[in-house]
N, C-alpha and C positions, 0 to 999 in steps of 0.2 A: 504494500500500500504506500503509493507514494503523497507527497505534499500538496496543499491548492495554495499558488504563490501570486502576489500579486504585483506589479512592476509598476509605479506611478512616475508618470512622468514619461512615459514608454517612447513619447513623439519626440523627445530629442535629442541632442549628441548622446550624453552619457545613456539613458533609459535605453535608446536602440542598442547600444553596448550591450547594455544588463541583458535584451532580449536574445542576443547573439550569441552571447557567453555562457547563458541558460542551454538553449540548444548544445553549442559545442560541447558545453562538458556533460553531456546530458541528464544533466538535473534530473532526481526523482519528482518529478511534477506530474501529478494526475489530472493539473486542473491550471490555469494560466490566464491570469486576469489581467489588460493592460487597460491601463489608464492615464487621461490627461484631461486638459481643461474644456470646456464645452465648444471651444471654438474647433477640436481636434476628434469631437466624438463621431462615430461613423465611420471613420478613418480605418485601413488596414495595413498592418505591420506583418512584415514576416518572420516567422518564425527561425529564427537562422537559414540556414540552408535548406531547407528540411520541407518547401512547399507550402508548409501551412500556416496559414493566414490569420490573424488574430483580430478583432474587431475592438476598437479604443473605445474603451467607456467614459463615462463622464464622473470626474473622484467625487464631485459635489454627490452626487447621486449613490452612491459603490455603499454597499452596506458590508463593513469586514467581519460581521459575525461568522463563524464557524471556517474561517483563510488561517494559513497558519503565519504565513511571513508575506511581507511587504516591504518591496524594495524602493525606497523614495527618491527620487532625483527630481525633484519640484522647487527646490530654493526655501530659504529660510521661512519668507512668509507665509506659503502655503502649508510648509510643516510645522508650522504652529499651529496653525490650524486645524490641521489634519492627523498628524503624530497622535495626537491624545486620544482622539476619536479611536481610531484603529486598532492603539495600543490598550483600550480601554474594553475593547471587544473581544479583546484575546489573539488579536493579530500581533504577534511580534513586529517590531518597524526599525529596519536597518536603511538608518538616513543618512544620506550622502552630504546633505548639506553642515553647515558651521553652528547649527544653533544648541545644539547638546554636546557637542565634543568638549567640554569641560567643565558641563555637569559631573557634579560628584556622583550623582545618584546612575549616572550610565557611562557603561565601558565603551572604551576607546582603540579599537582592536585590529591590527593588523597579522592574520592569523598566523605567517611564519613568524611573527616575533615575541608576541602575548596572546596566545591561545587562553590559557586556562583567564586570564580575567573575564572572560565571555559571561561565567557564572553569575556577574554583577547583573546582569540584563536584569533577572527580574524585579526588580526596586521600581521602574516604571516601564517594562517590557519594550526598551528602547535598546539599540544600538546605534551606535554613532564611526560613521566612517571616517579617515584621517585625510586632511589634505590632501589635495594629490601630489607635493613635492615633498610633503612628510611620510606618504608612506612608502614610497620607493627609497628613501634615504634611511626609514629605520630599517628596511630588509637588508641594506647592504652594511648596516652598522653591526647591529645585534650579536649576529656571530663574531664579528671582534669584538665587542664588548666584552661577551660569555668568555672569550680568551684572553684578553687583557686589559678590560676595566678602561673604558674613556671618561675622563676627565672634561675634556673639551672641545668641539665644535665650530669648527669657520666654514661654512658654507655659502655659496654666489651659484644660483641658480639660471637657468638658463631656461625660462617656459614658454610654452607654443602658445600661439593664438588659441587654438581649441579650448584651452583652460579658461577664458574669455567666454565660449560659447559661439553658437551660428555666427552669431554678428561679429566675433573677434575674428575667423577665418575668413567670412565675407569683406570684411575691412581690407586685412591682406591681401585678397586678390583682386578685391579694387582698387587700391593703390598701385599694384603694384603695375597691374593695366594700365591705369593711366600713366604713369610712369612712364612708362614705354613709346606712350602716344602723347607725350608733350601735354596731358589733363593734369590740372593742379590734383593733389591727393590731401583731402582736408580729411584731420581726424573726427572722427564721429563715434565712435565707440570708444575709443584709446585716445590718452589726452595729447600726447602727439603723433606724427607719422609714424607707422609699425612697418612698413616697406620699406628695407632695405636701412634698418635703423633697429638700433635696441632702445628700450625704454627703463631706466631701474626705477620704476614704478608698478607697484601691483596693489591693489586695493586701497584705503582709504588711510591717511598720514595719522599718525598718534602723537602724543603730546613730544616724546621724545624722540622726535625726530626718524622711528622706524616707521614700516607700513603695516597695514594688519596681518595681511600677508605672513612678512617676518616674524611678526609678533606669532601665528599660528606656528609656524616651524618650530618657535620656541616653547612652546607651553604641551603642544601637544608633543612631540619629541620627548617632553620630561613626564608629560603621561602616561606615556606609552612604557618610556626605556627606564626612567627615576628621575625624582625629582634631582639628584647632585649632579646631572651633568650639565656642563656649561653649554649653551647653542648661541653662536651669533650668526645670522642670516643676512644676504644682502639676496632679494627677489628685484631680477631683471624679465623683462619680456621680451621676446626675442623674435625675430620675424621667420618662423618655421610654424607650419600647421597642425605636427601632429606630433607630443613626446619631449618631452621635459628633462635636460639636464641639469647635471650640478657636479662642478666640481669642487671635493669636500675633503678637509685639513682636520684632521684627527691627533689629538695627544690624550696618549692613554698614561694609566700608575705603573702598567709593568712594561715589559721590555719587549717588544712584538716586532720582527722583520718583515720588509716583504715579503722575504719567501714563505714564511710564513705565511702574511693574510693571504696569499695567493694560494696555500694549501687549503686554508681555511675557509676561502668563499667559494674555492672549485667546490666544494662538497655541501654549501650554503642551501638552506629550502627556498625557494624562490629566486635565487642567485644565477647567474649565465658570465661567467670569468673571460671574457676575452680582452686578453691581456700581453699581445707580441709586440717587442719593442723592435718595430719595423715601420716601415712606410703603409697605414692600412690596418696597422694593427692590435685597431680599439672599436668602439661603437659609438655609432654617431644617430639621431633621431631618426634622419629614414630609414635606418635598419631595423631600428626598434619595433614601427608600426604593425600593429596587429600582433606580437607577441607578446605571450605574457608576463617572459620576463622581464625582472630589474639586473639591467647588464653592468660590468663591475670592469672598468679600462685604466691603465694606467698608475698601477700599483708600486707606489714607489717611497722610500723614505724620506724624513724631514729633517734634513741636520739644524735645524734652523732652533730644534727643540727637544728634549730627552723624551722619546721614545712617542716621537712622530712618524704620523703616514698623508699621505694625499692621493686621492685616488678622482677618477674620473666614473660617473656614476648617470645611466641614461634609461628610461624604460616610457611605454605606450601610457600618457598620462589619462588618456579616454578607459583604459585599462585596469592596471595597477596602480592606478591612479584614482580612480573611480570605482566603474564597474567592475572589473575584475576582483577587486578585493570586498566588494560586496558581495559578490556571489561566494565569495569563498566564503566569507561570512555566515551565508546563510547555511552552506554545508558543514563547516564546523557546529554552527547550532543543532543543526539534525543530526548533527553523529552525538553530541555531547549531552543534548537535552531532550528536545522531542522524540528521538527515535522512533518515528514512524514508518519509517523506508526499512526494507532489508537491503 
């Protein structure tokens, strides 16, 4: 007997994800409810690869009694809205959005790295998904941690338009069109041009001079991994569509080499080591696209500090970023709690 899962928000970047990623790994689902706002209902999604077609319901209307899990990619304000409802009917609700991730009362969970907190869920039958520059950077962190205790944190990201959403990709290839055809490229989404430009601006400025953005890398990071490790973040935007880097400065308590970490993330759960010190031989965002991995380039020591590393760190932010790590989500919950599937 398997799950009745419902995917809200189904109509957009990420939600298609979630719907895709369902299929692919094929999910024990008996039963597959998508949903978005009334302007999207009537509407047919496909079921991954797989033919079948899913008709979009309208969430105002969606009644979660007797659904087991619900995967939200609707934005903060509709999950206020809607979280409680859901969660209040016995639907479990793993939300992608920012608004519970540092609630005490719900875990914060990226499944290769803090599986067992999962347990927290039922305090208000929520789970909260991590940034998506935060969770590809604790997958790659964790197992060196587990080996040698970080300390401390310098990371400068590198993130795609996608992260943005429709309108951050459509920006980009409008600008970048006109560009080419002598058209001014006015920003309208992003506060300046994204074509053919970086921007170290990502969400809204705080008093001290970081963005929320950074601010999330920091709090959820010490969520996730302990409250004692230091994070300092600098989030740039970057003009690529799809897959999020970061290159990230590690000092740990003990004494850890590269050859080391490079033993240590080959064998990594979620981890993909490609790591030749050659012309070609790291990974860069078009590689990344569509897999699941968080890929781990450029492993190298930091004399600069007692028992430093800097590595080069890339993975599908639509993905593991998002969707991907919510559905794993929901699969860690059914093995560890509901157990309703063989």
């Amino acid at each position: 007997m398997g799950y009745r899962i419902v995917v809200a928000g189904a109509t957009g970047s990420v939600g298609r994800e979630m719907v895709n990623i369902l299929a692919e790994r094929e999910f024990p689902a008996d039963e597959i409810a998508v949903l978005a706002s009334s302007r999207s209902q009537g509407d047919e999604i496909e079921y991954g690869d797989t033919g079948r077609m899913l008709k979009v319901g309208n969430i105002e209307h969606f009644d979660p009694a007797g659904w087991d899990m619900a995967l939200f990619a609707i934005g903060s304000e509709a999950t206020k809205l809607h979280a409680p409802r859901f969660a209040g009917a016995g639907c479990t609700v793993i939300d992608n959005s920012s608004l519970y991730r540092m609630d005490p009362d719900v875990p914060l969970i990226v499944p290769e790295v803090n599986p067992e907190a999962i347990s927290g869920y039922r305090a208000r039958n929520i789970i909260a998904n991590p940034n998506c520059s935060t969770a590809q950077m604790v997958v790659a962190l964790k197992p060196l941690h587990d080996a040698a205790t970080i300390k401390r944190v310098v990371v400068a990201t590198y993130q795609s338009v996608s992260g943005a959403g429709k309108a951050g990709m459509d920006e980009l290839f409008e600008q970048s069109r006109n560009i080419f055809v002598g058209d001014p490229a006015e920003p309208h989404k992003f506060t300046k041009q994204i074509a053919f430009n970086v921007i170290p601006h990502i969400d809204a400025f705080l008093d001290d001079g970081s963005t929320k953005e950074e601010w999330k890398m920091v709090v959820e990071t010490k969520k996730i991994m302990g409250a004692k490790i230091k994070v300092s973040a600098t989030c740039v935007r970057v003009p690529v569509f799809v897959g999020h880097s970061e290159a990230i400065n590690i000092e740990f308590e003990d004494e850890i080499s590269a050859e080391q970490a490079q033993r240590i993330l080959r064998e990594a759960p979620g981890v993909m080591l490609v790591d030749k010190r050659e012309d070609g031989g790291y990974v860069t965002p078009v590689e990344c696209v569509g897999d699941f991995a968080t890929y781990v380039s450029r492993v190298r020591e930091d004399p600069t500090v007692d028992n430093g590393l800097s590595l080069w760190c890339v993975s599908d932010n639509l993905r593991k970023g998002a969707a991907l790590n919510a559905v794993q989500i929901a699969e860690l919950l059914g093995r560890r709690h509901l157990q309703k599937a063989g």
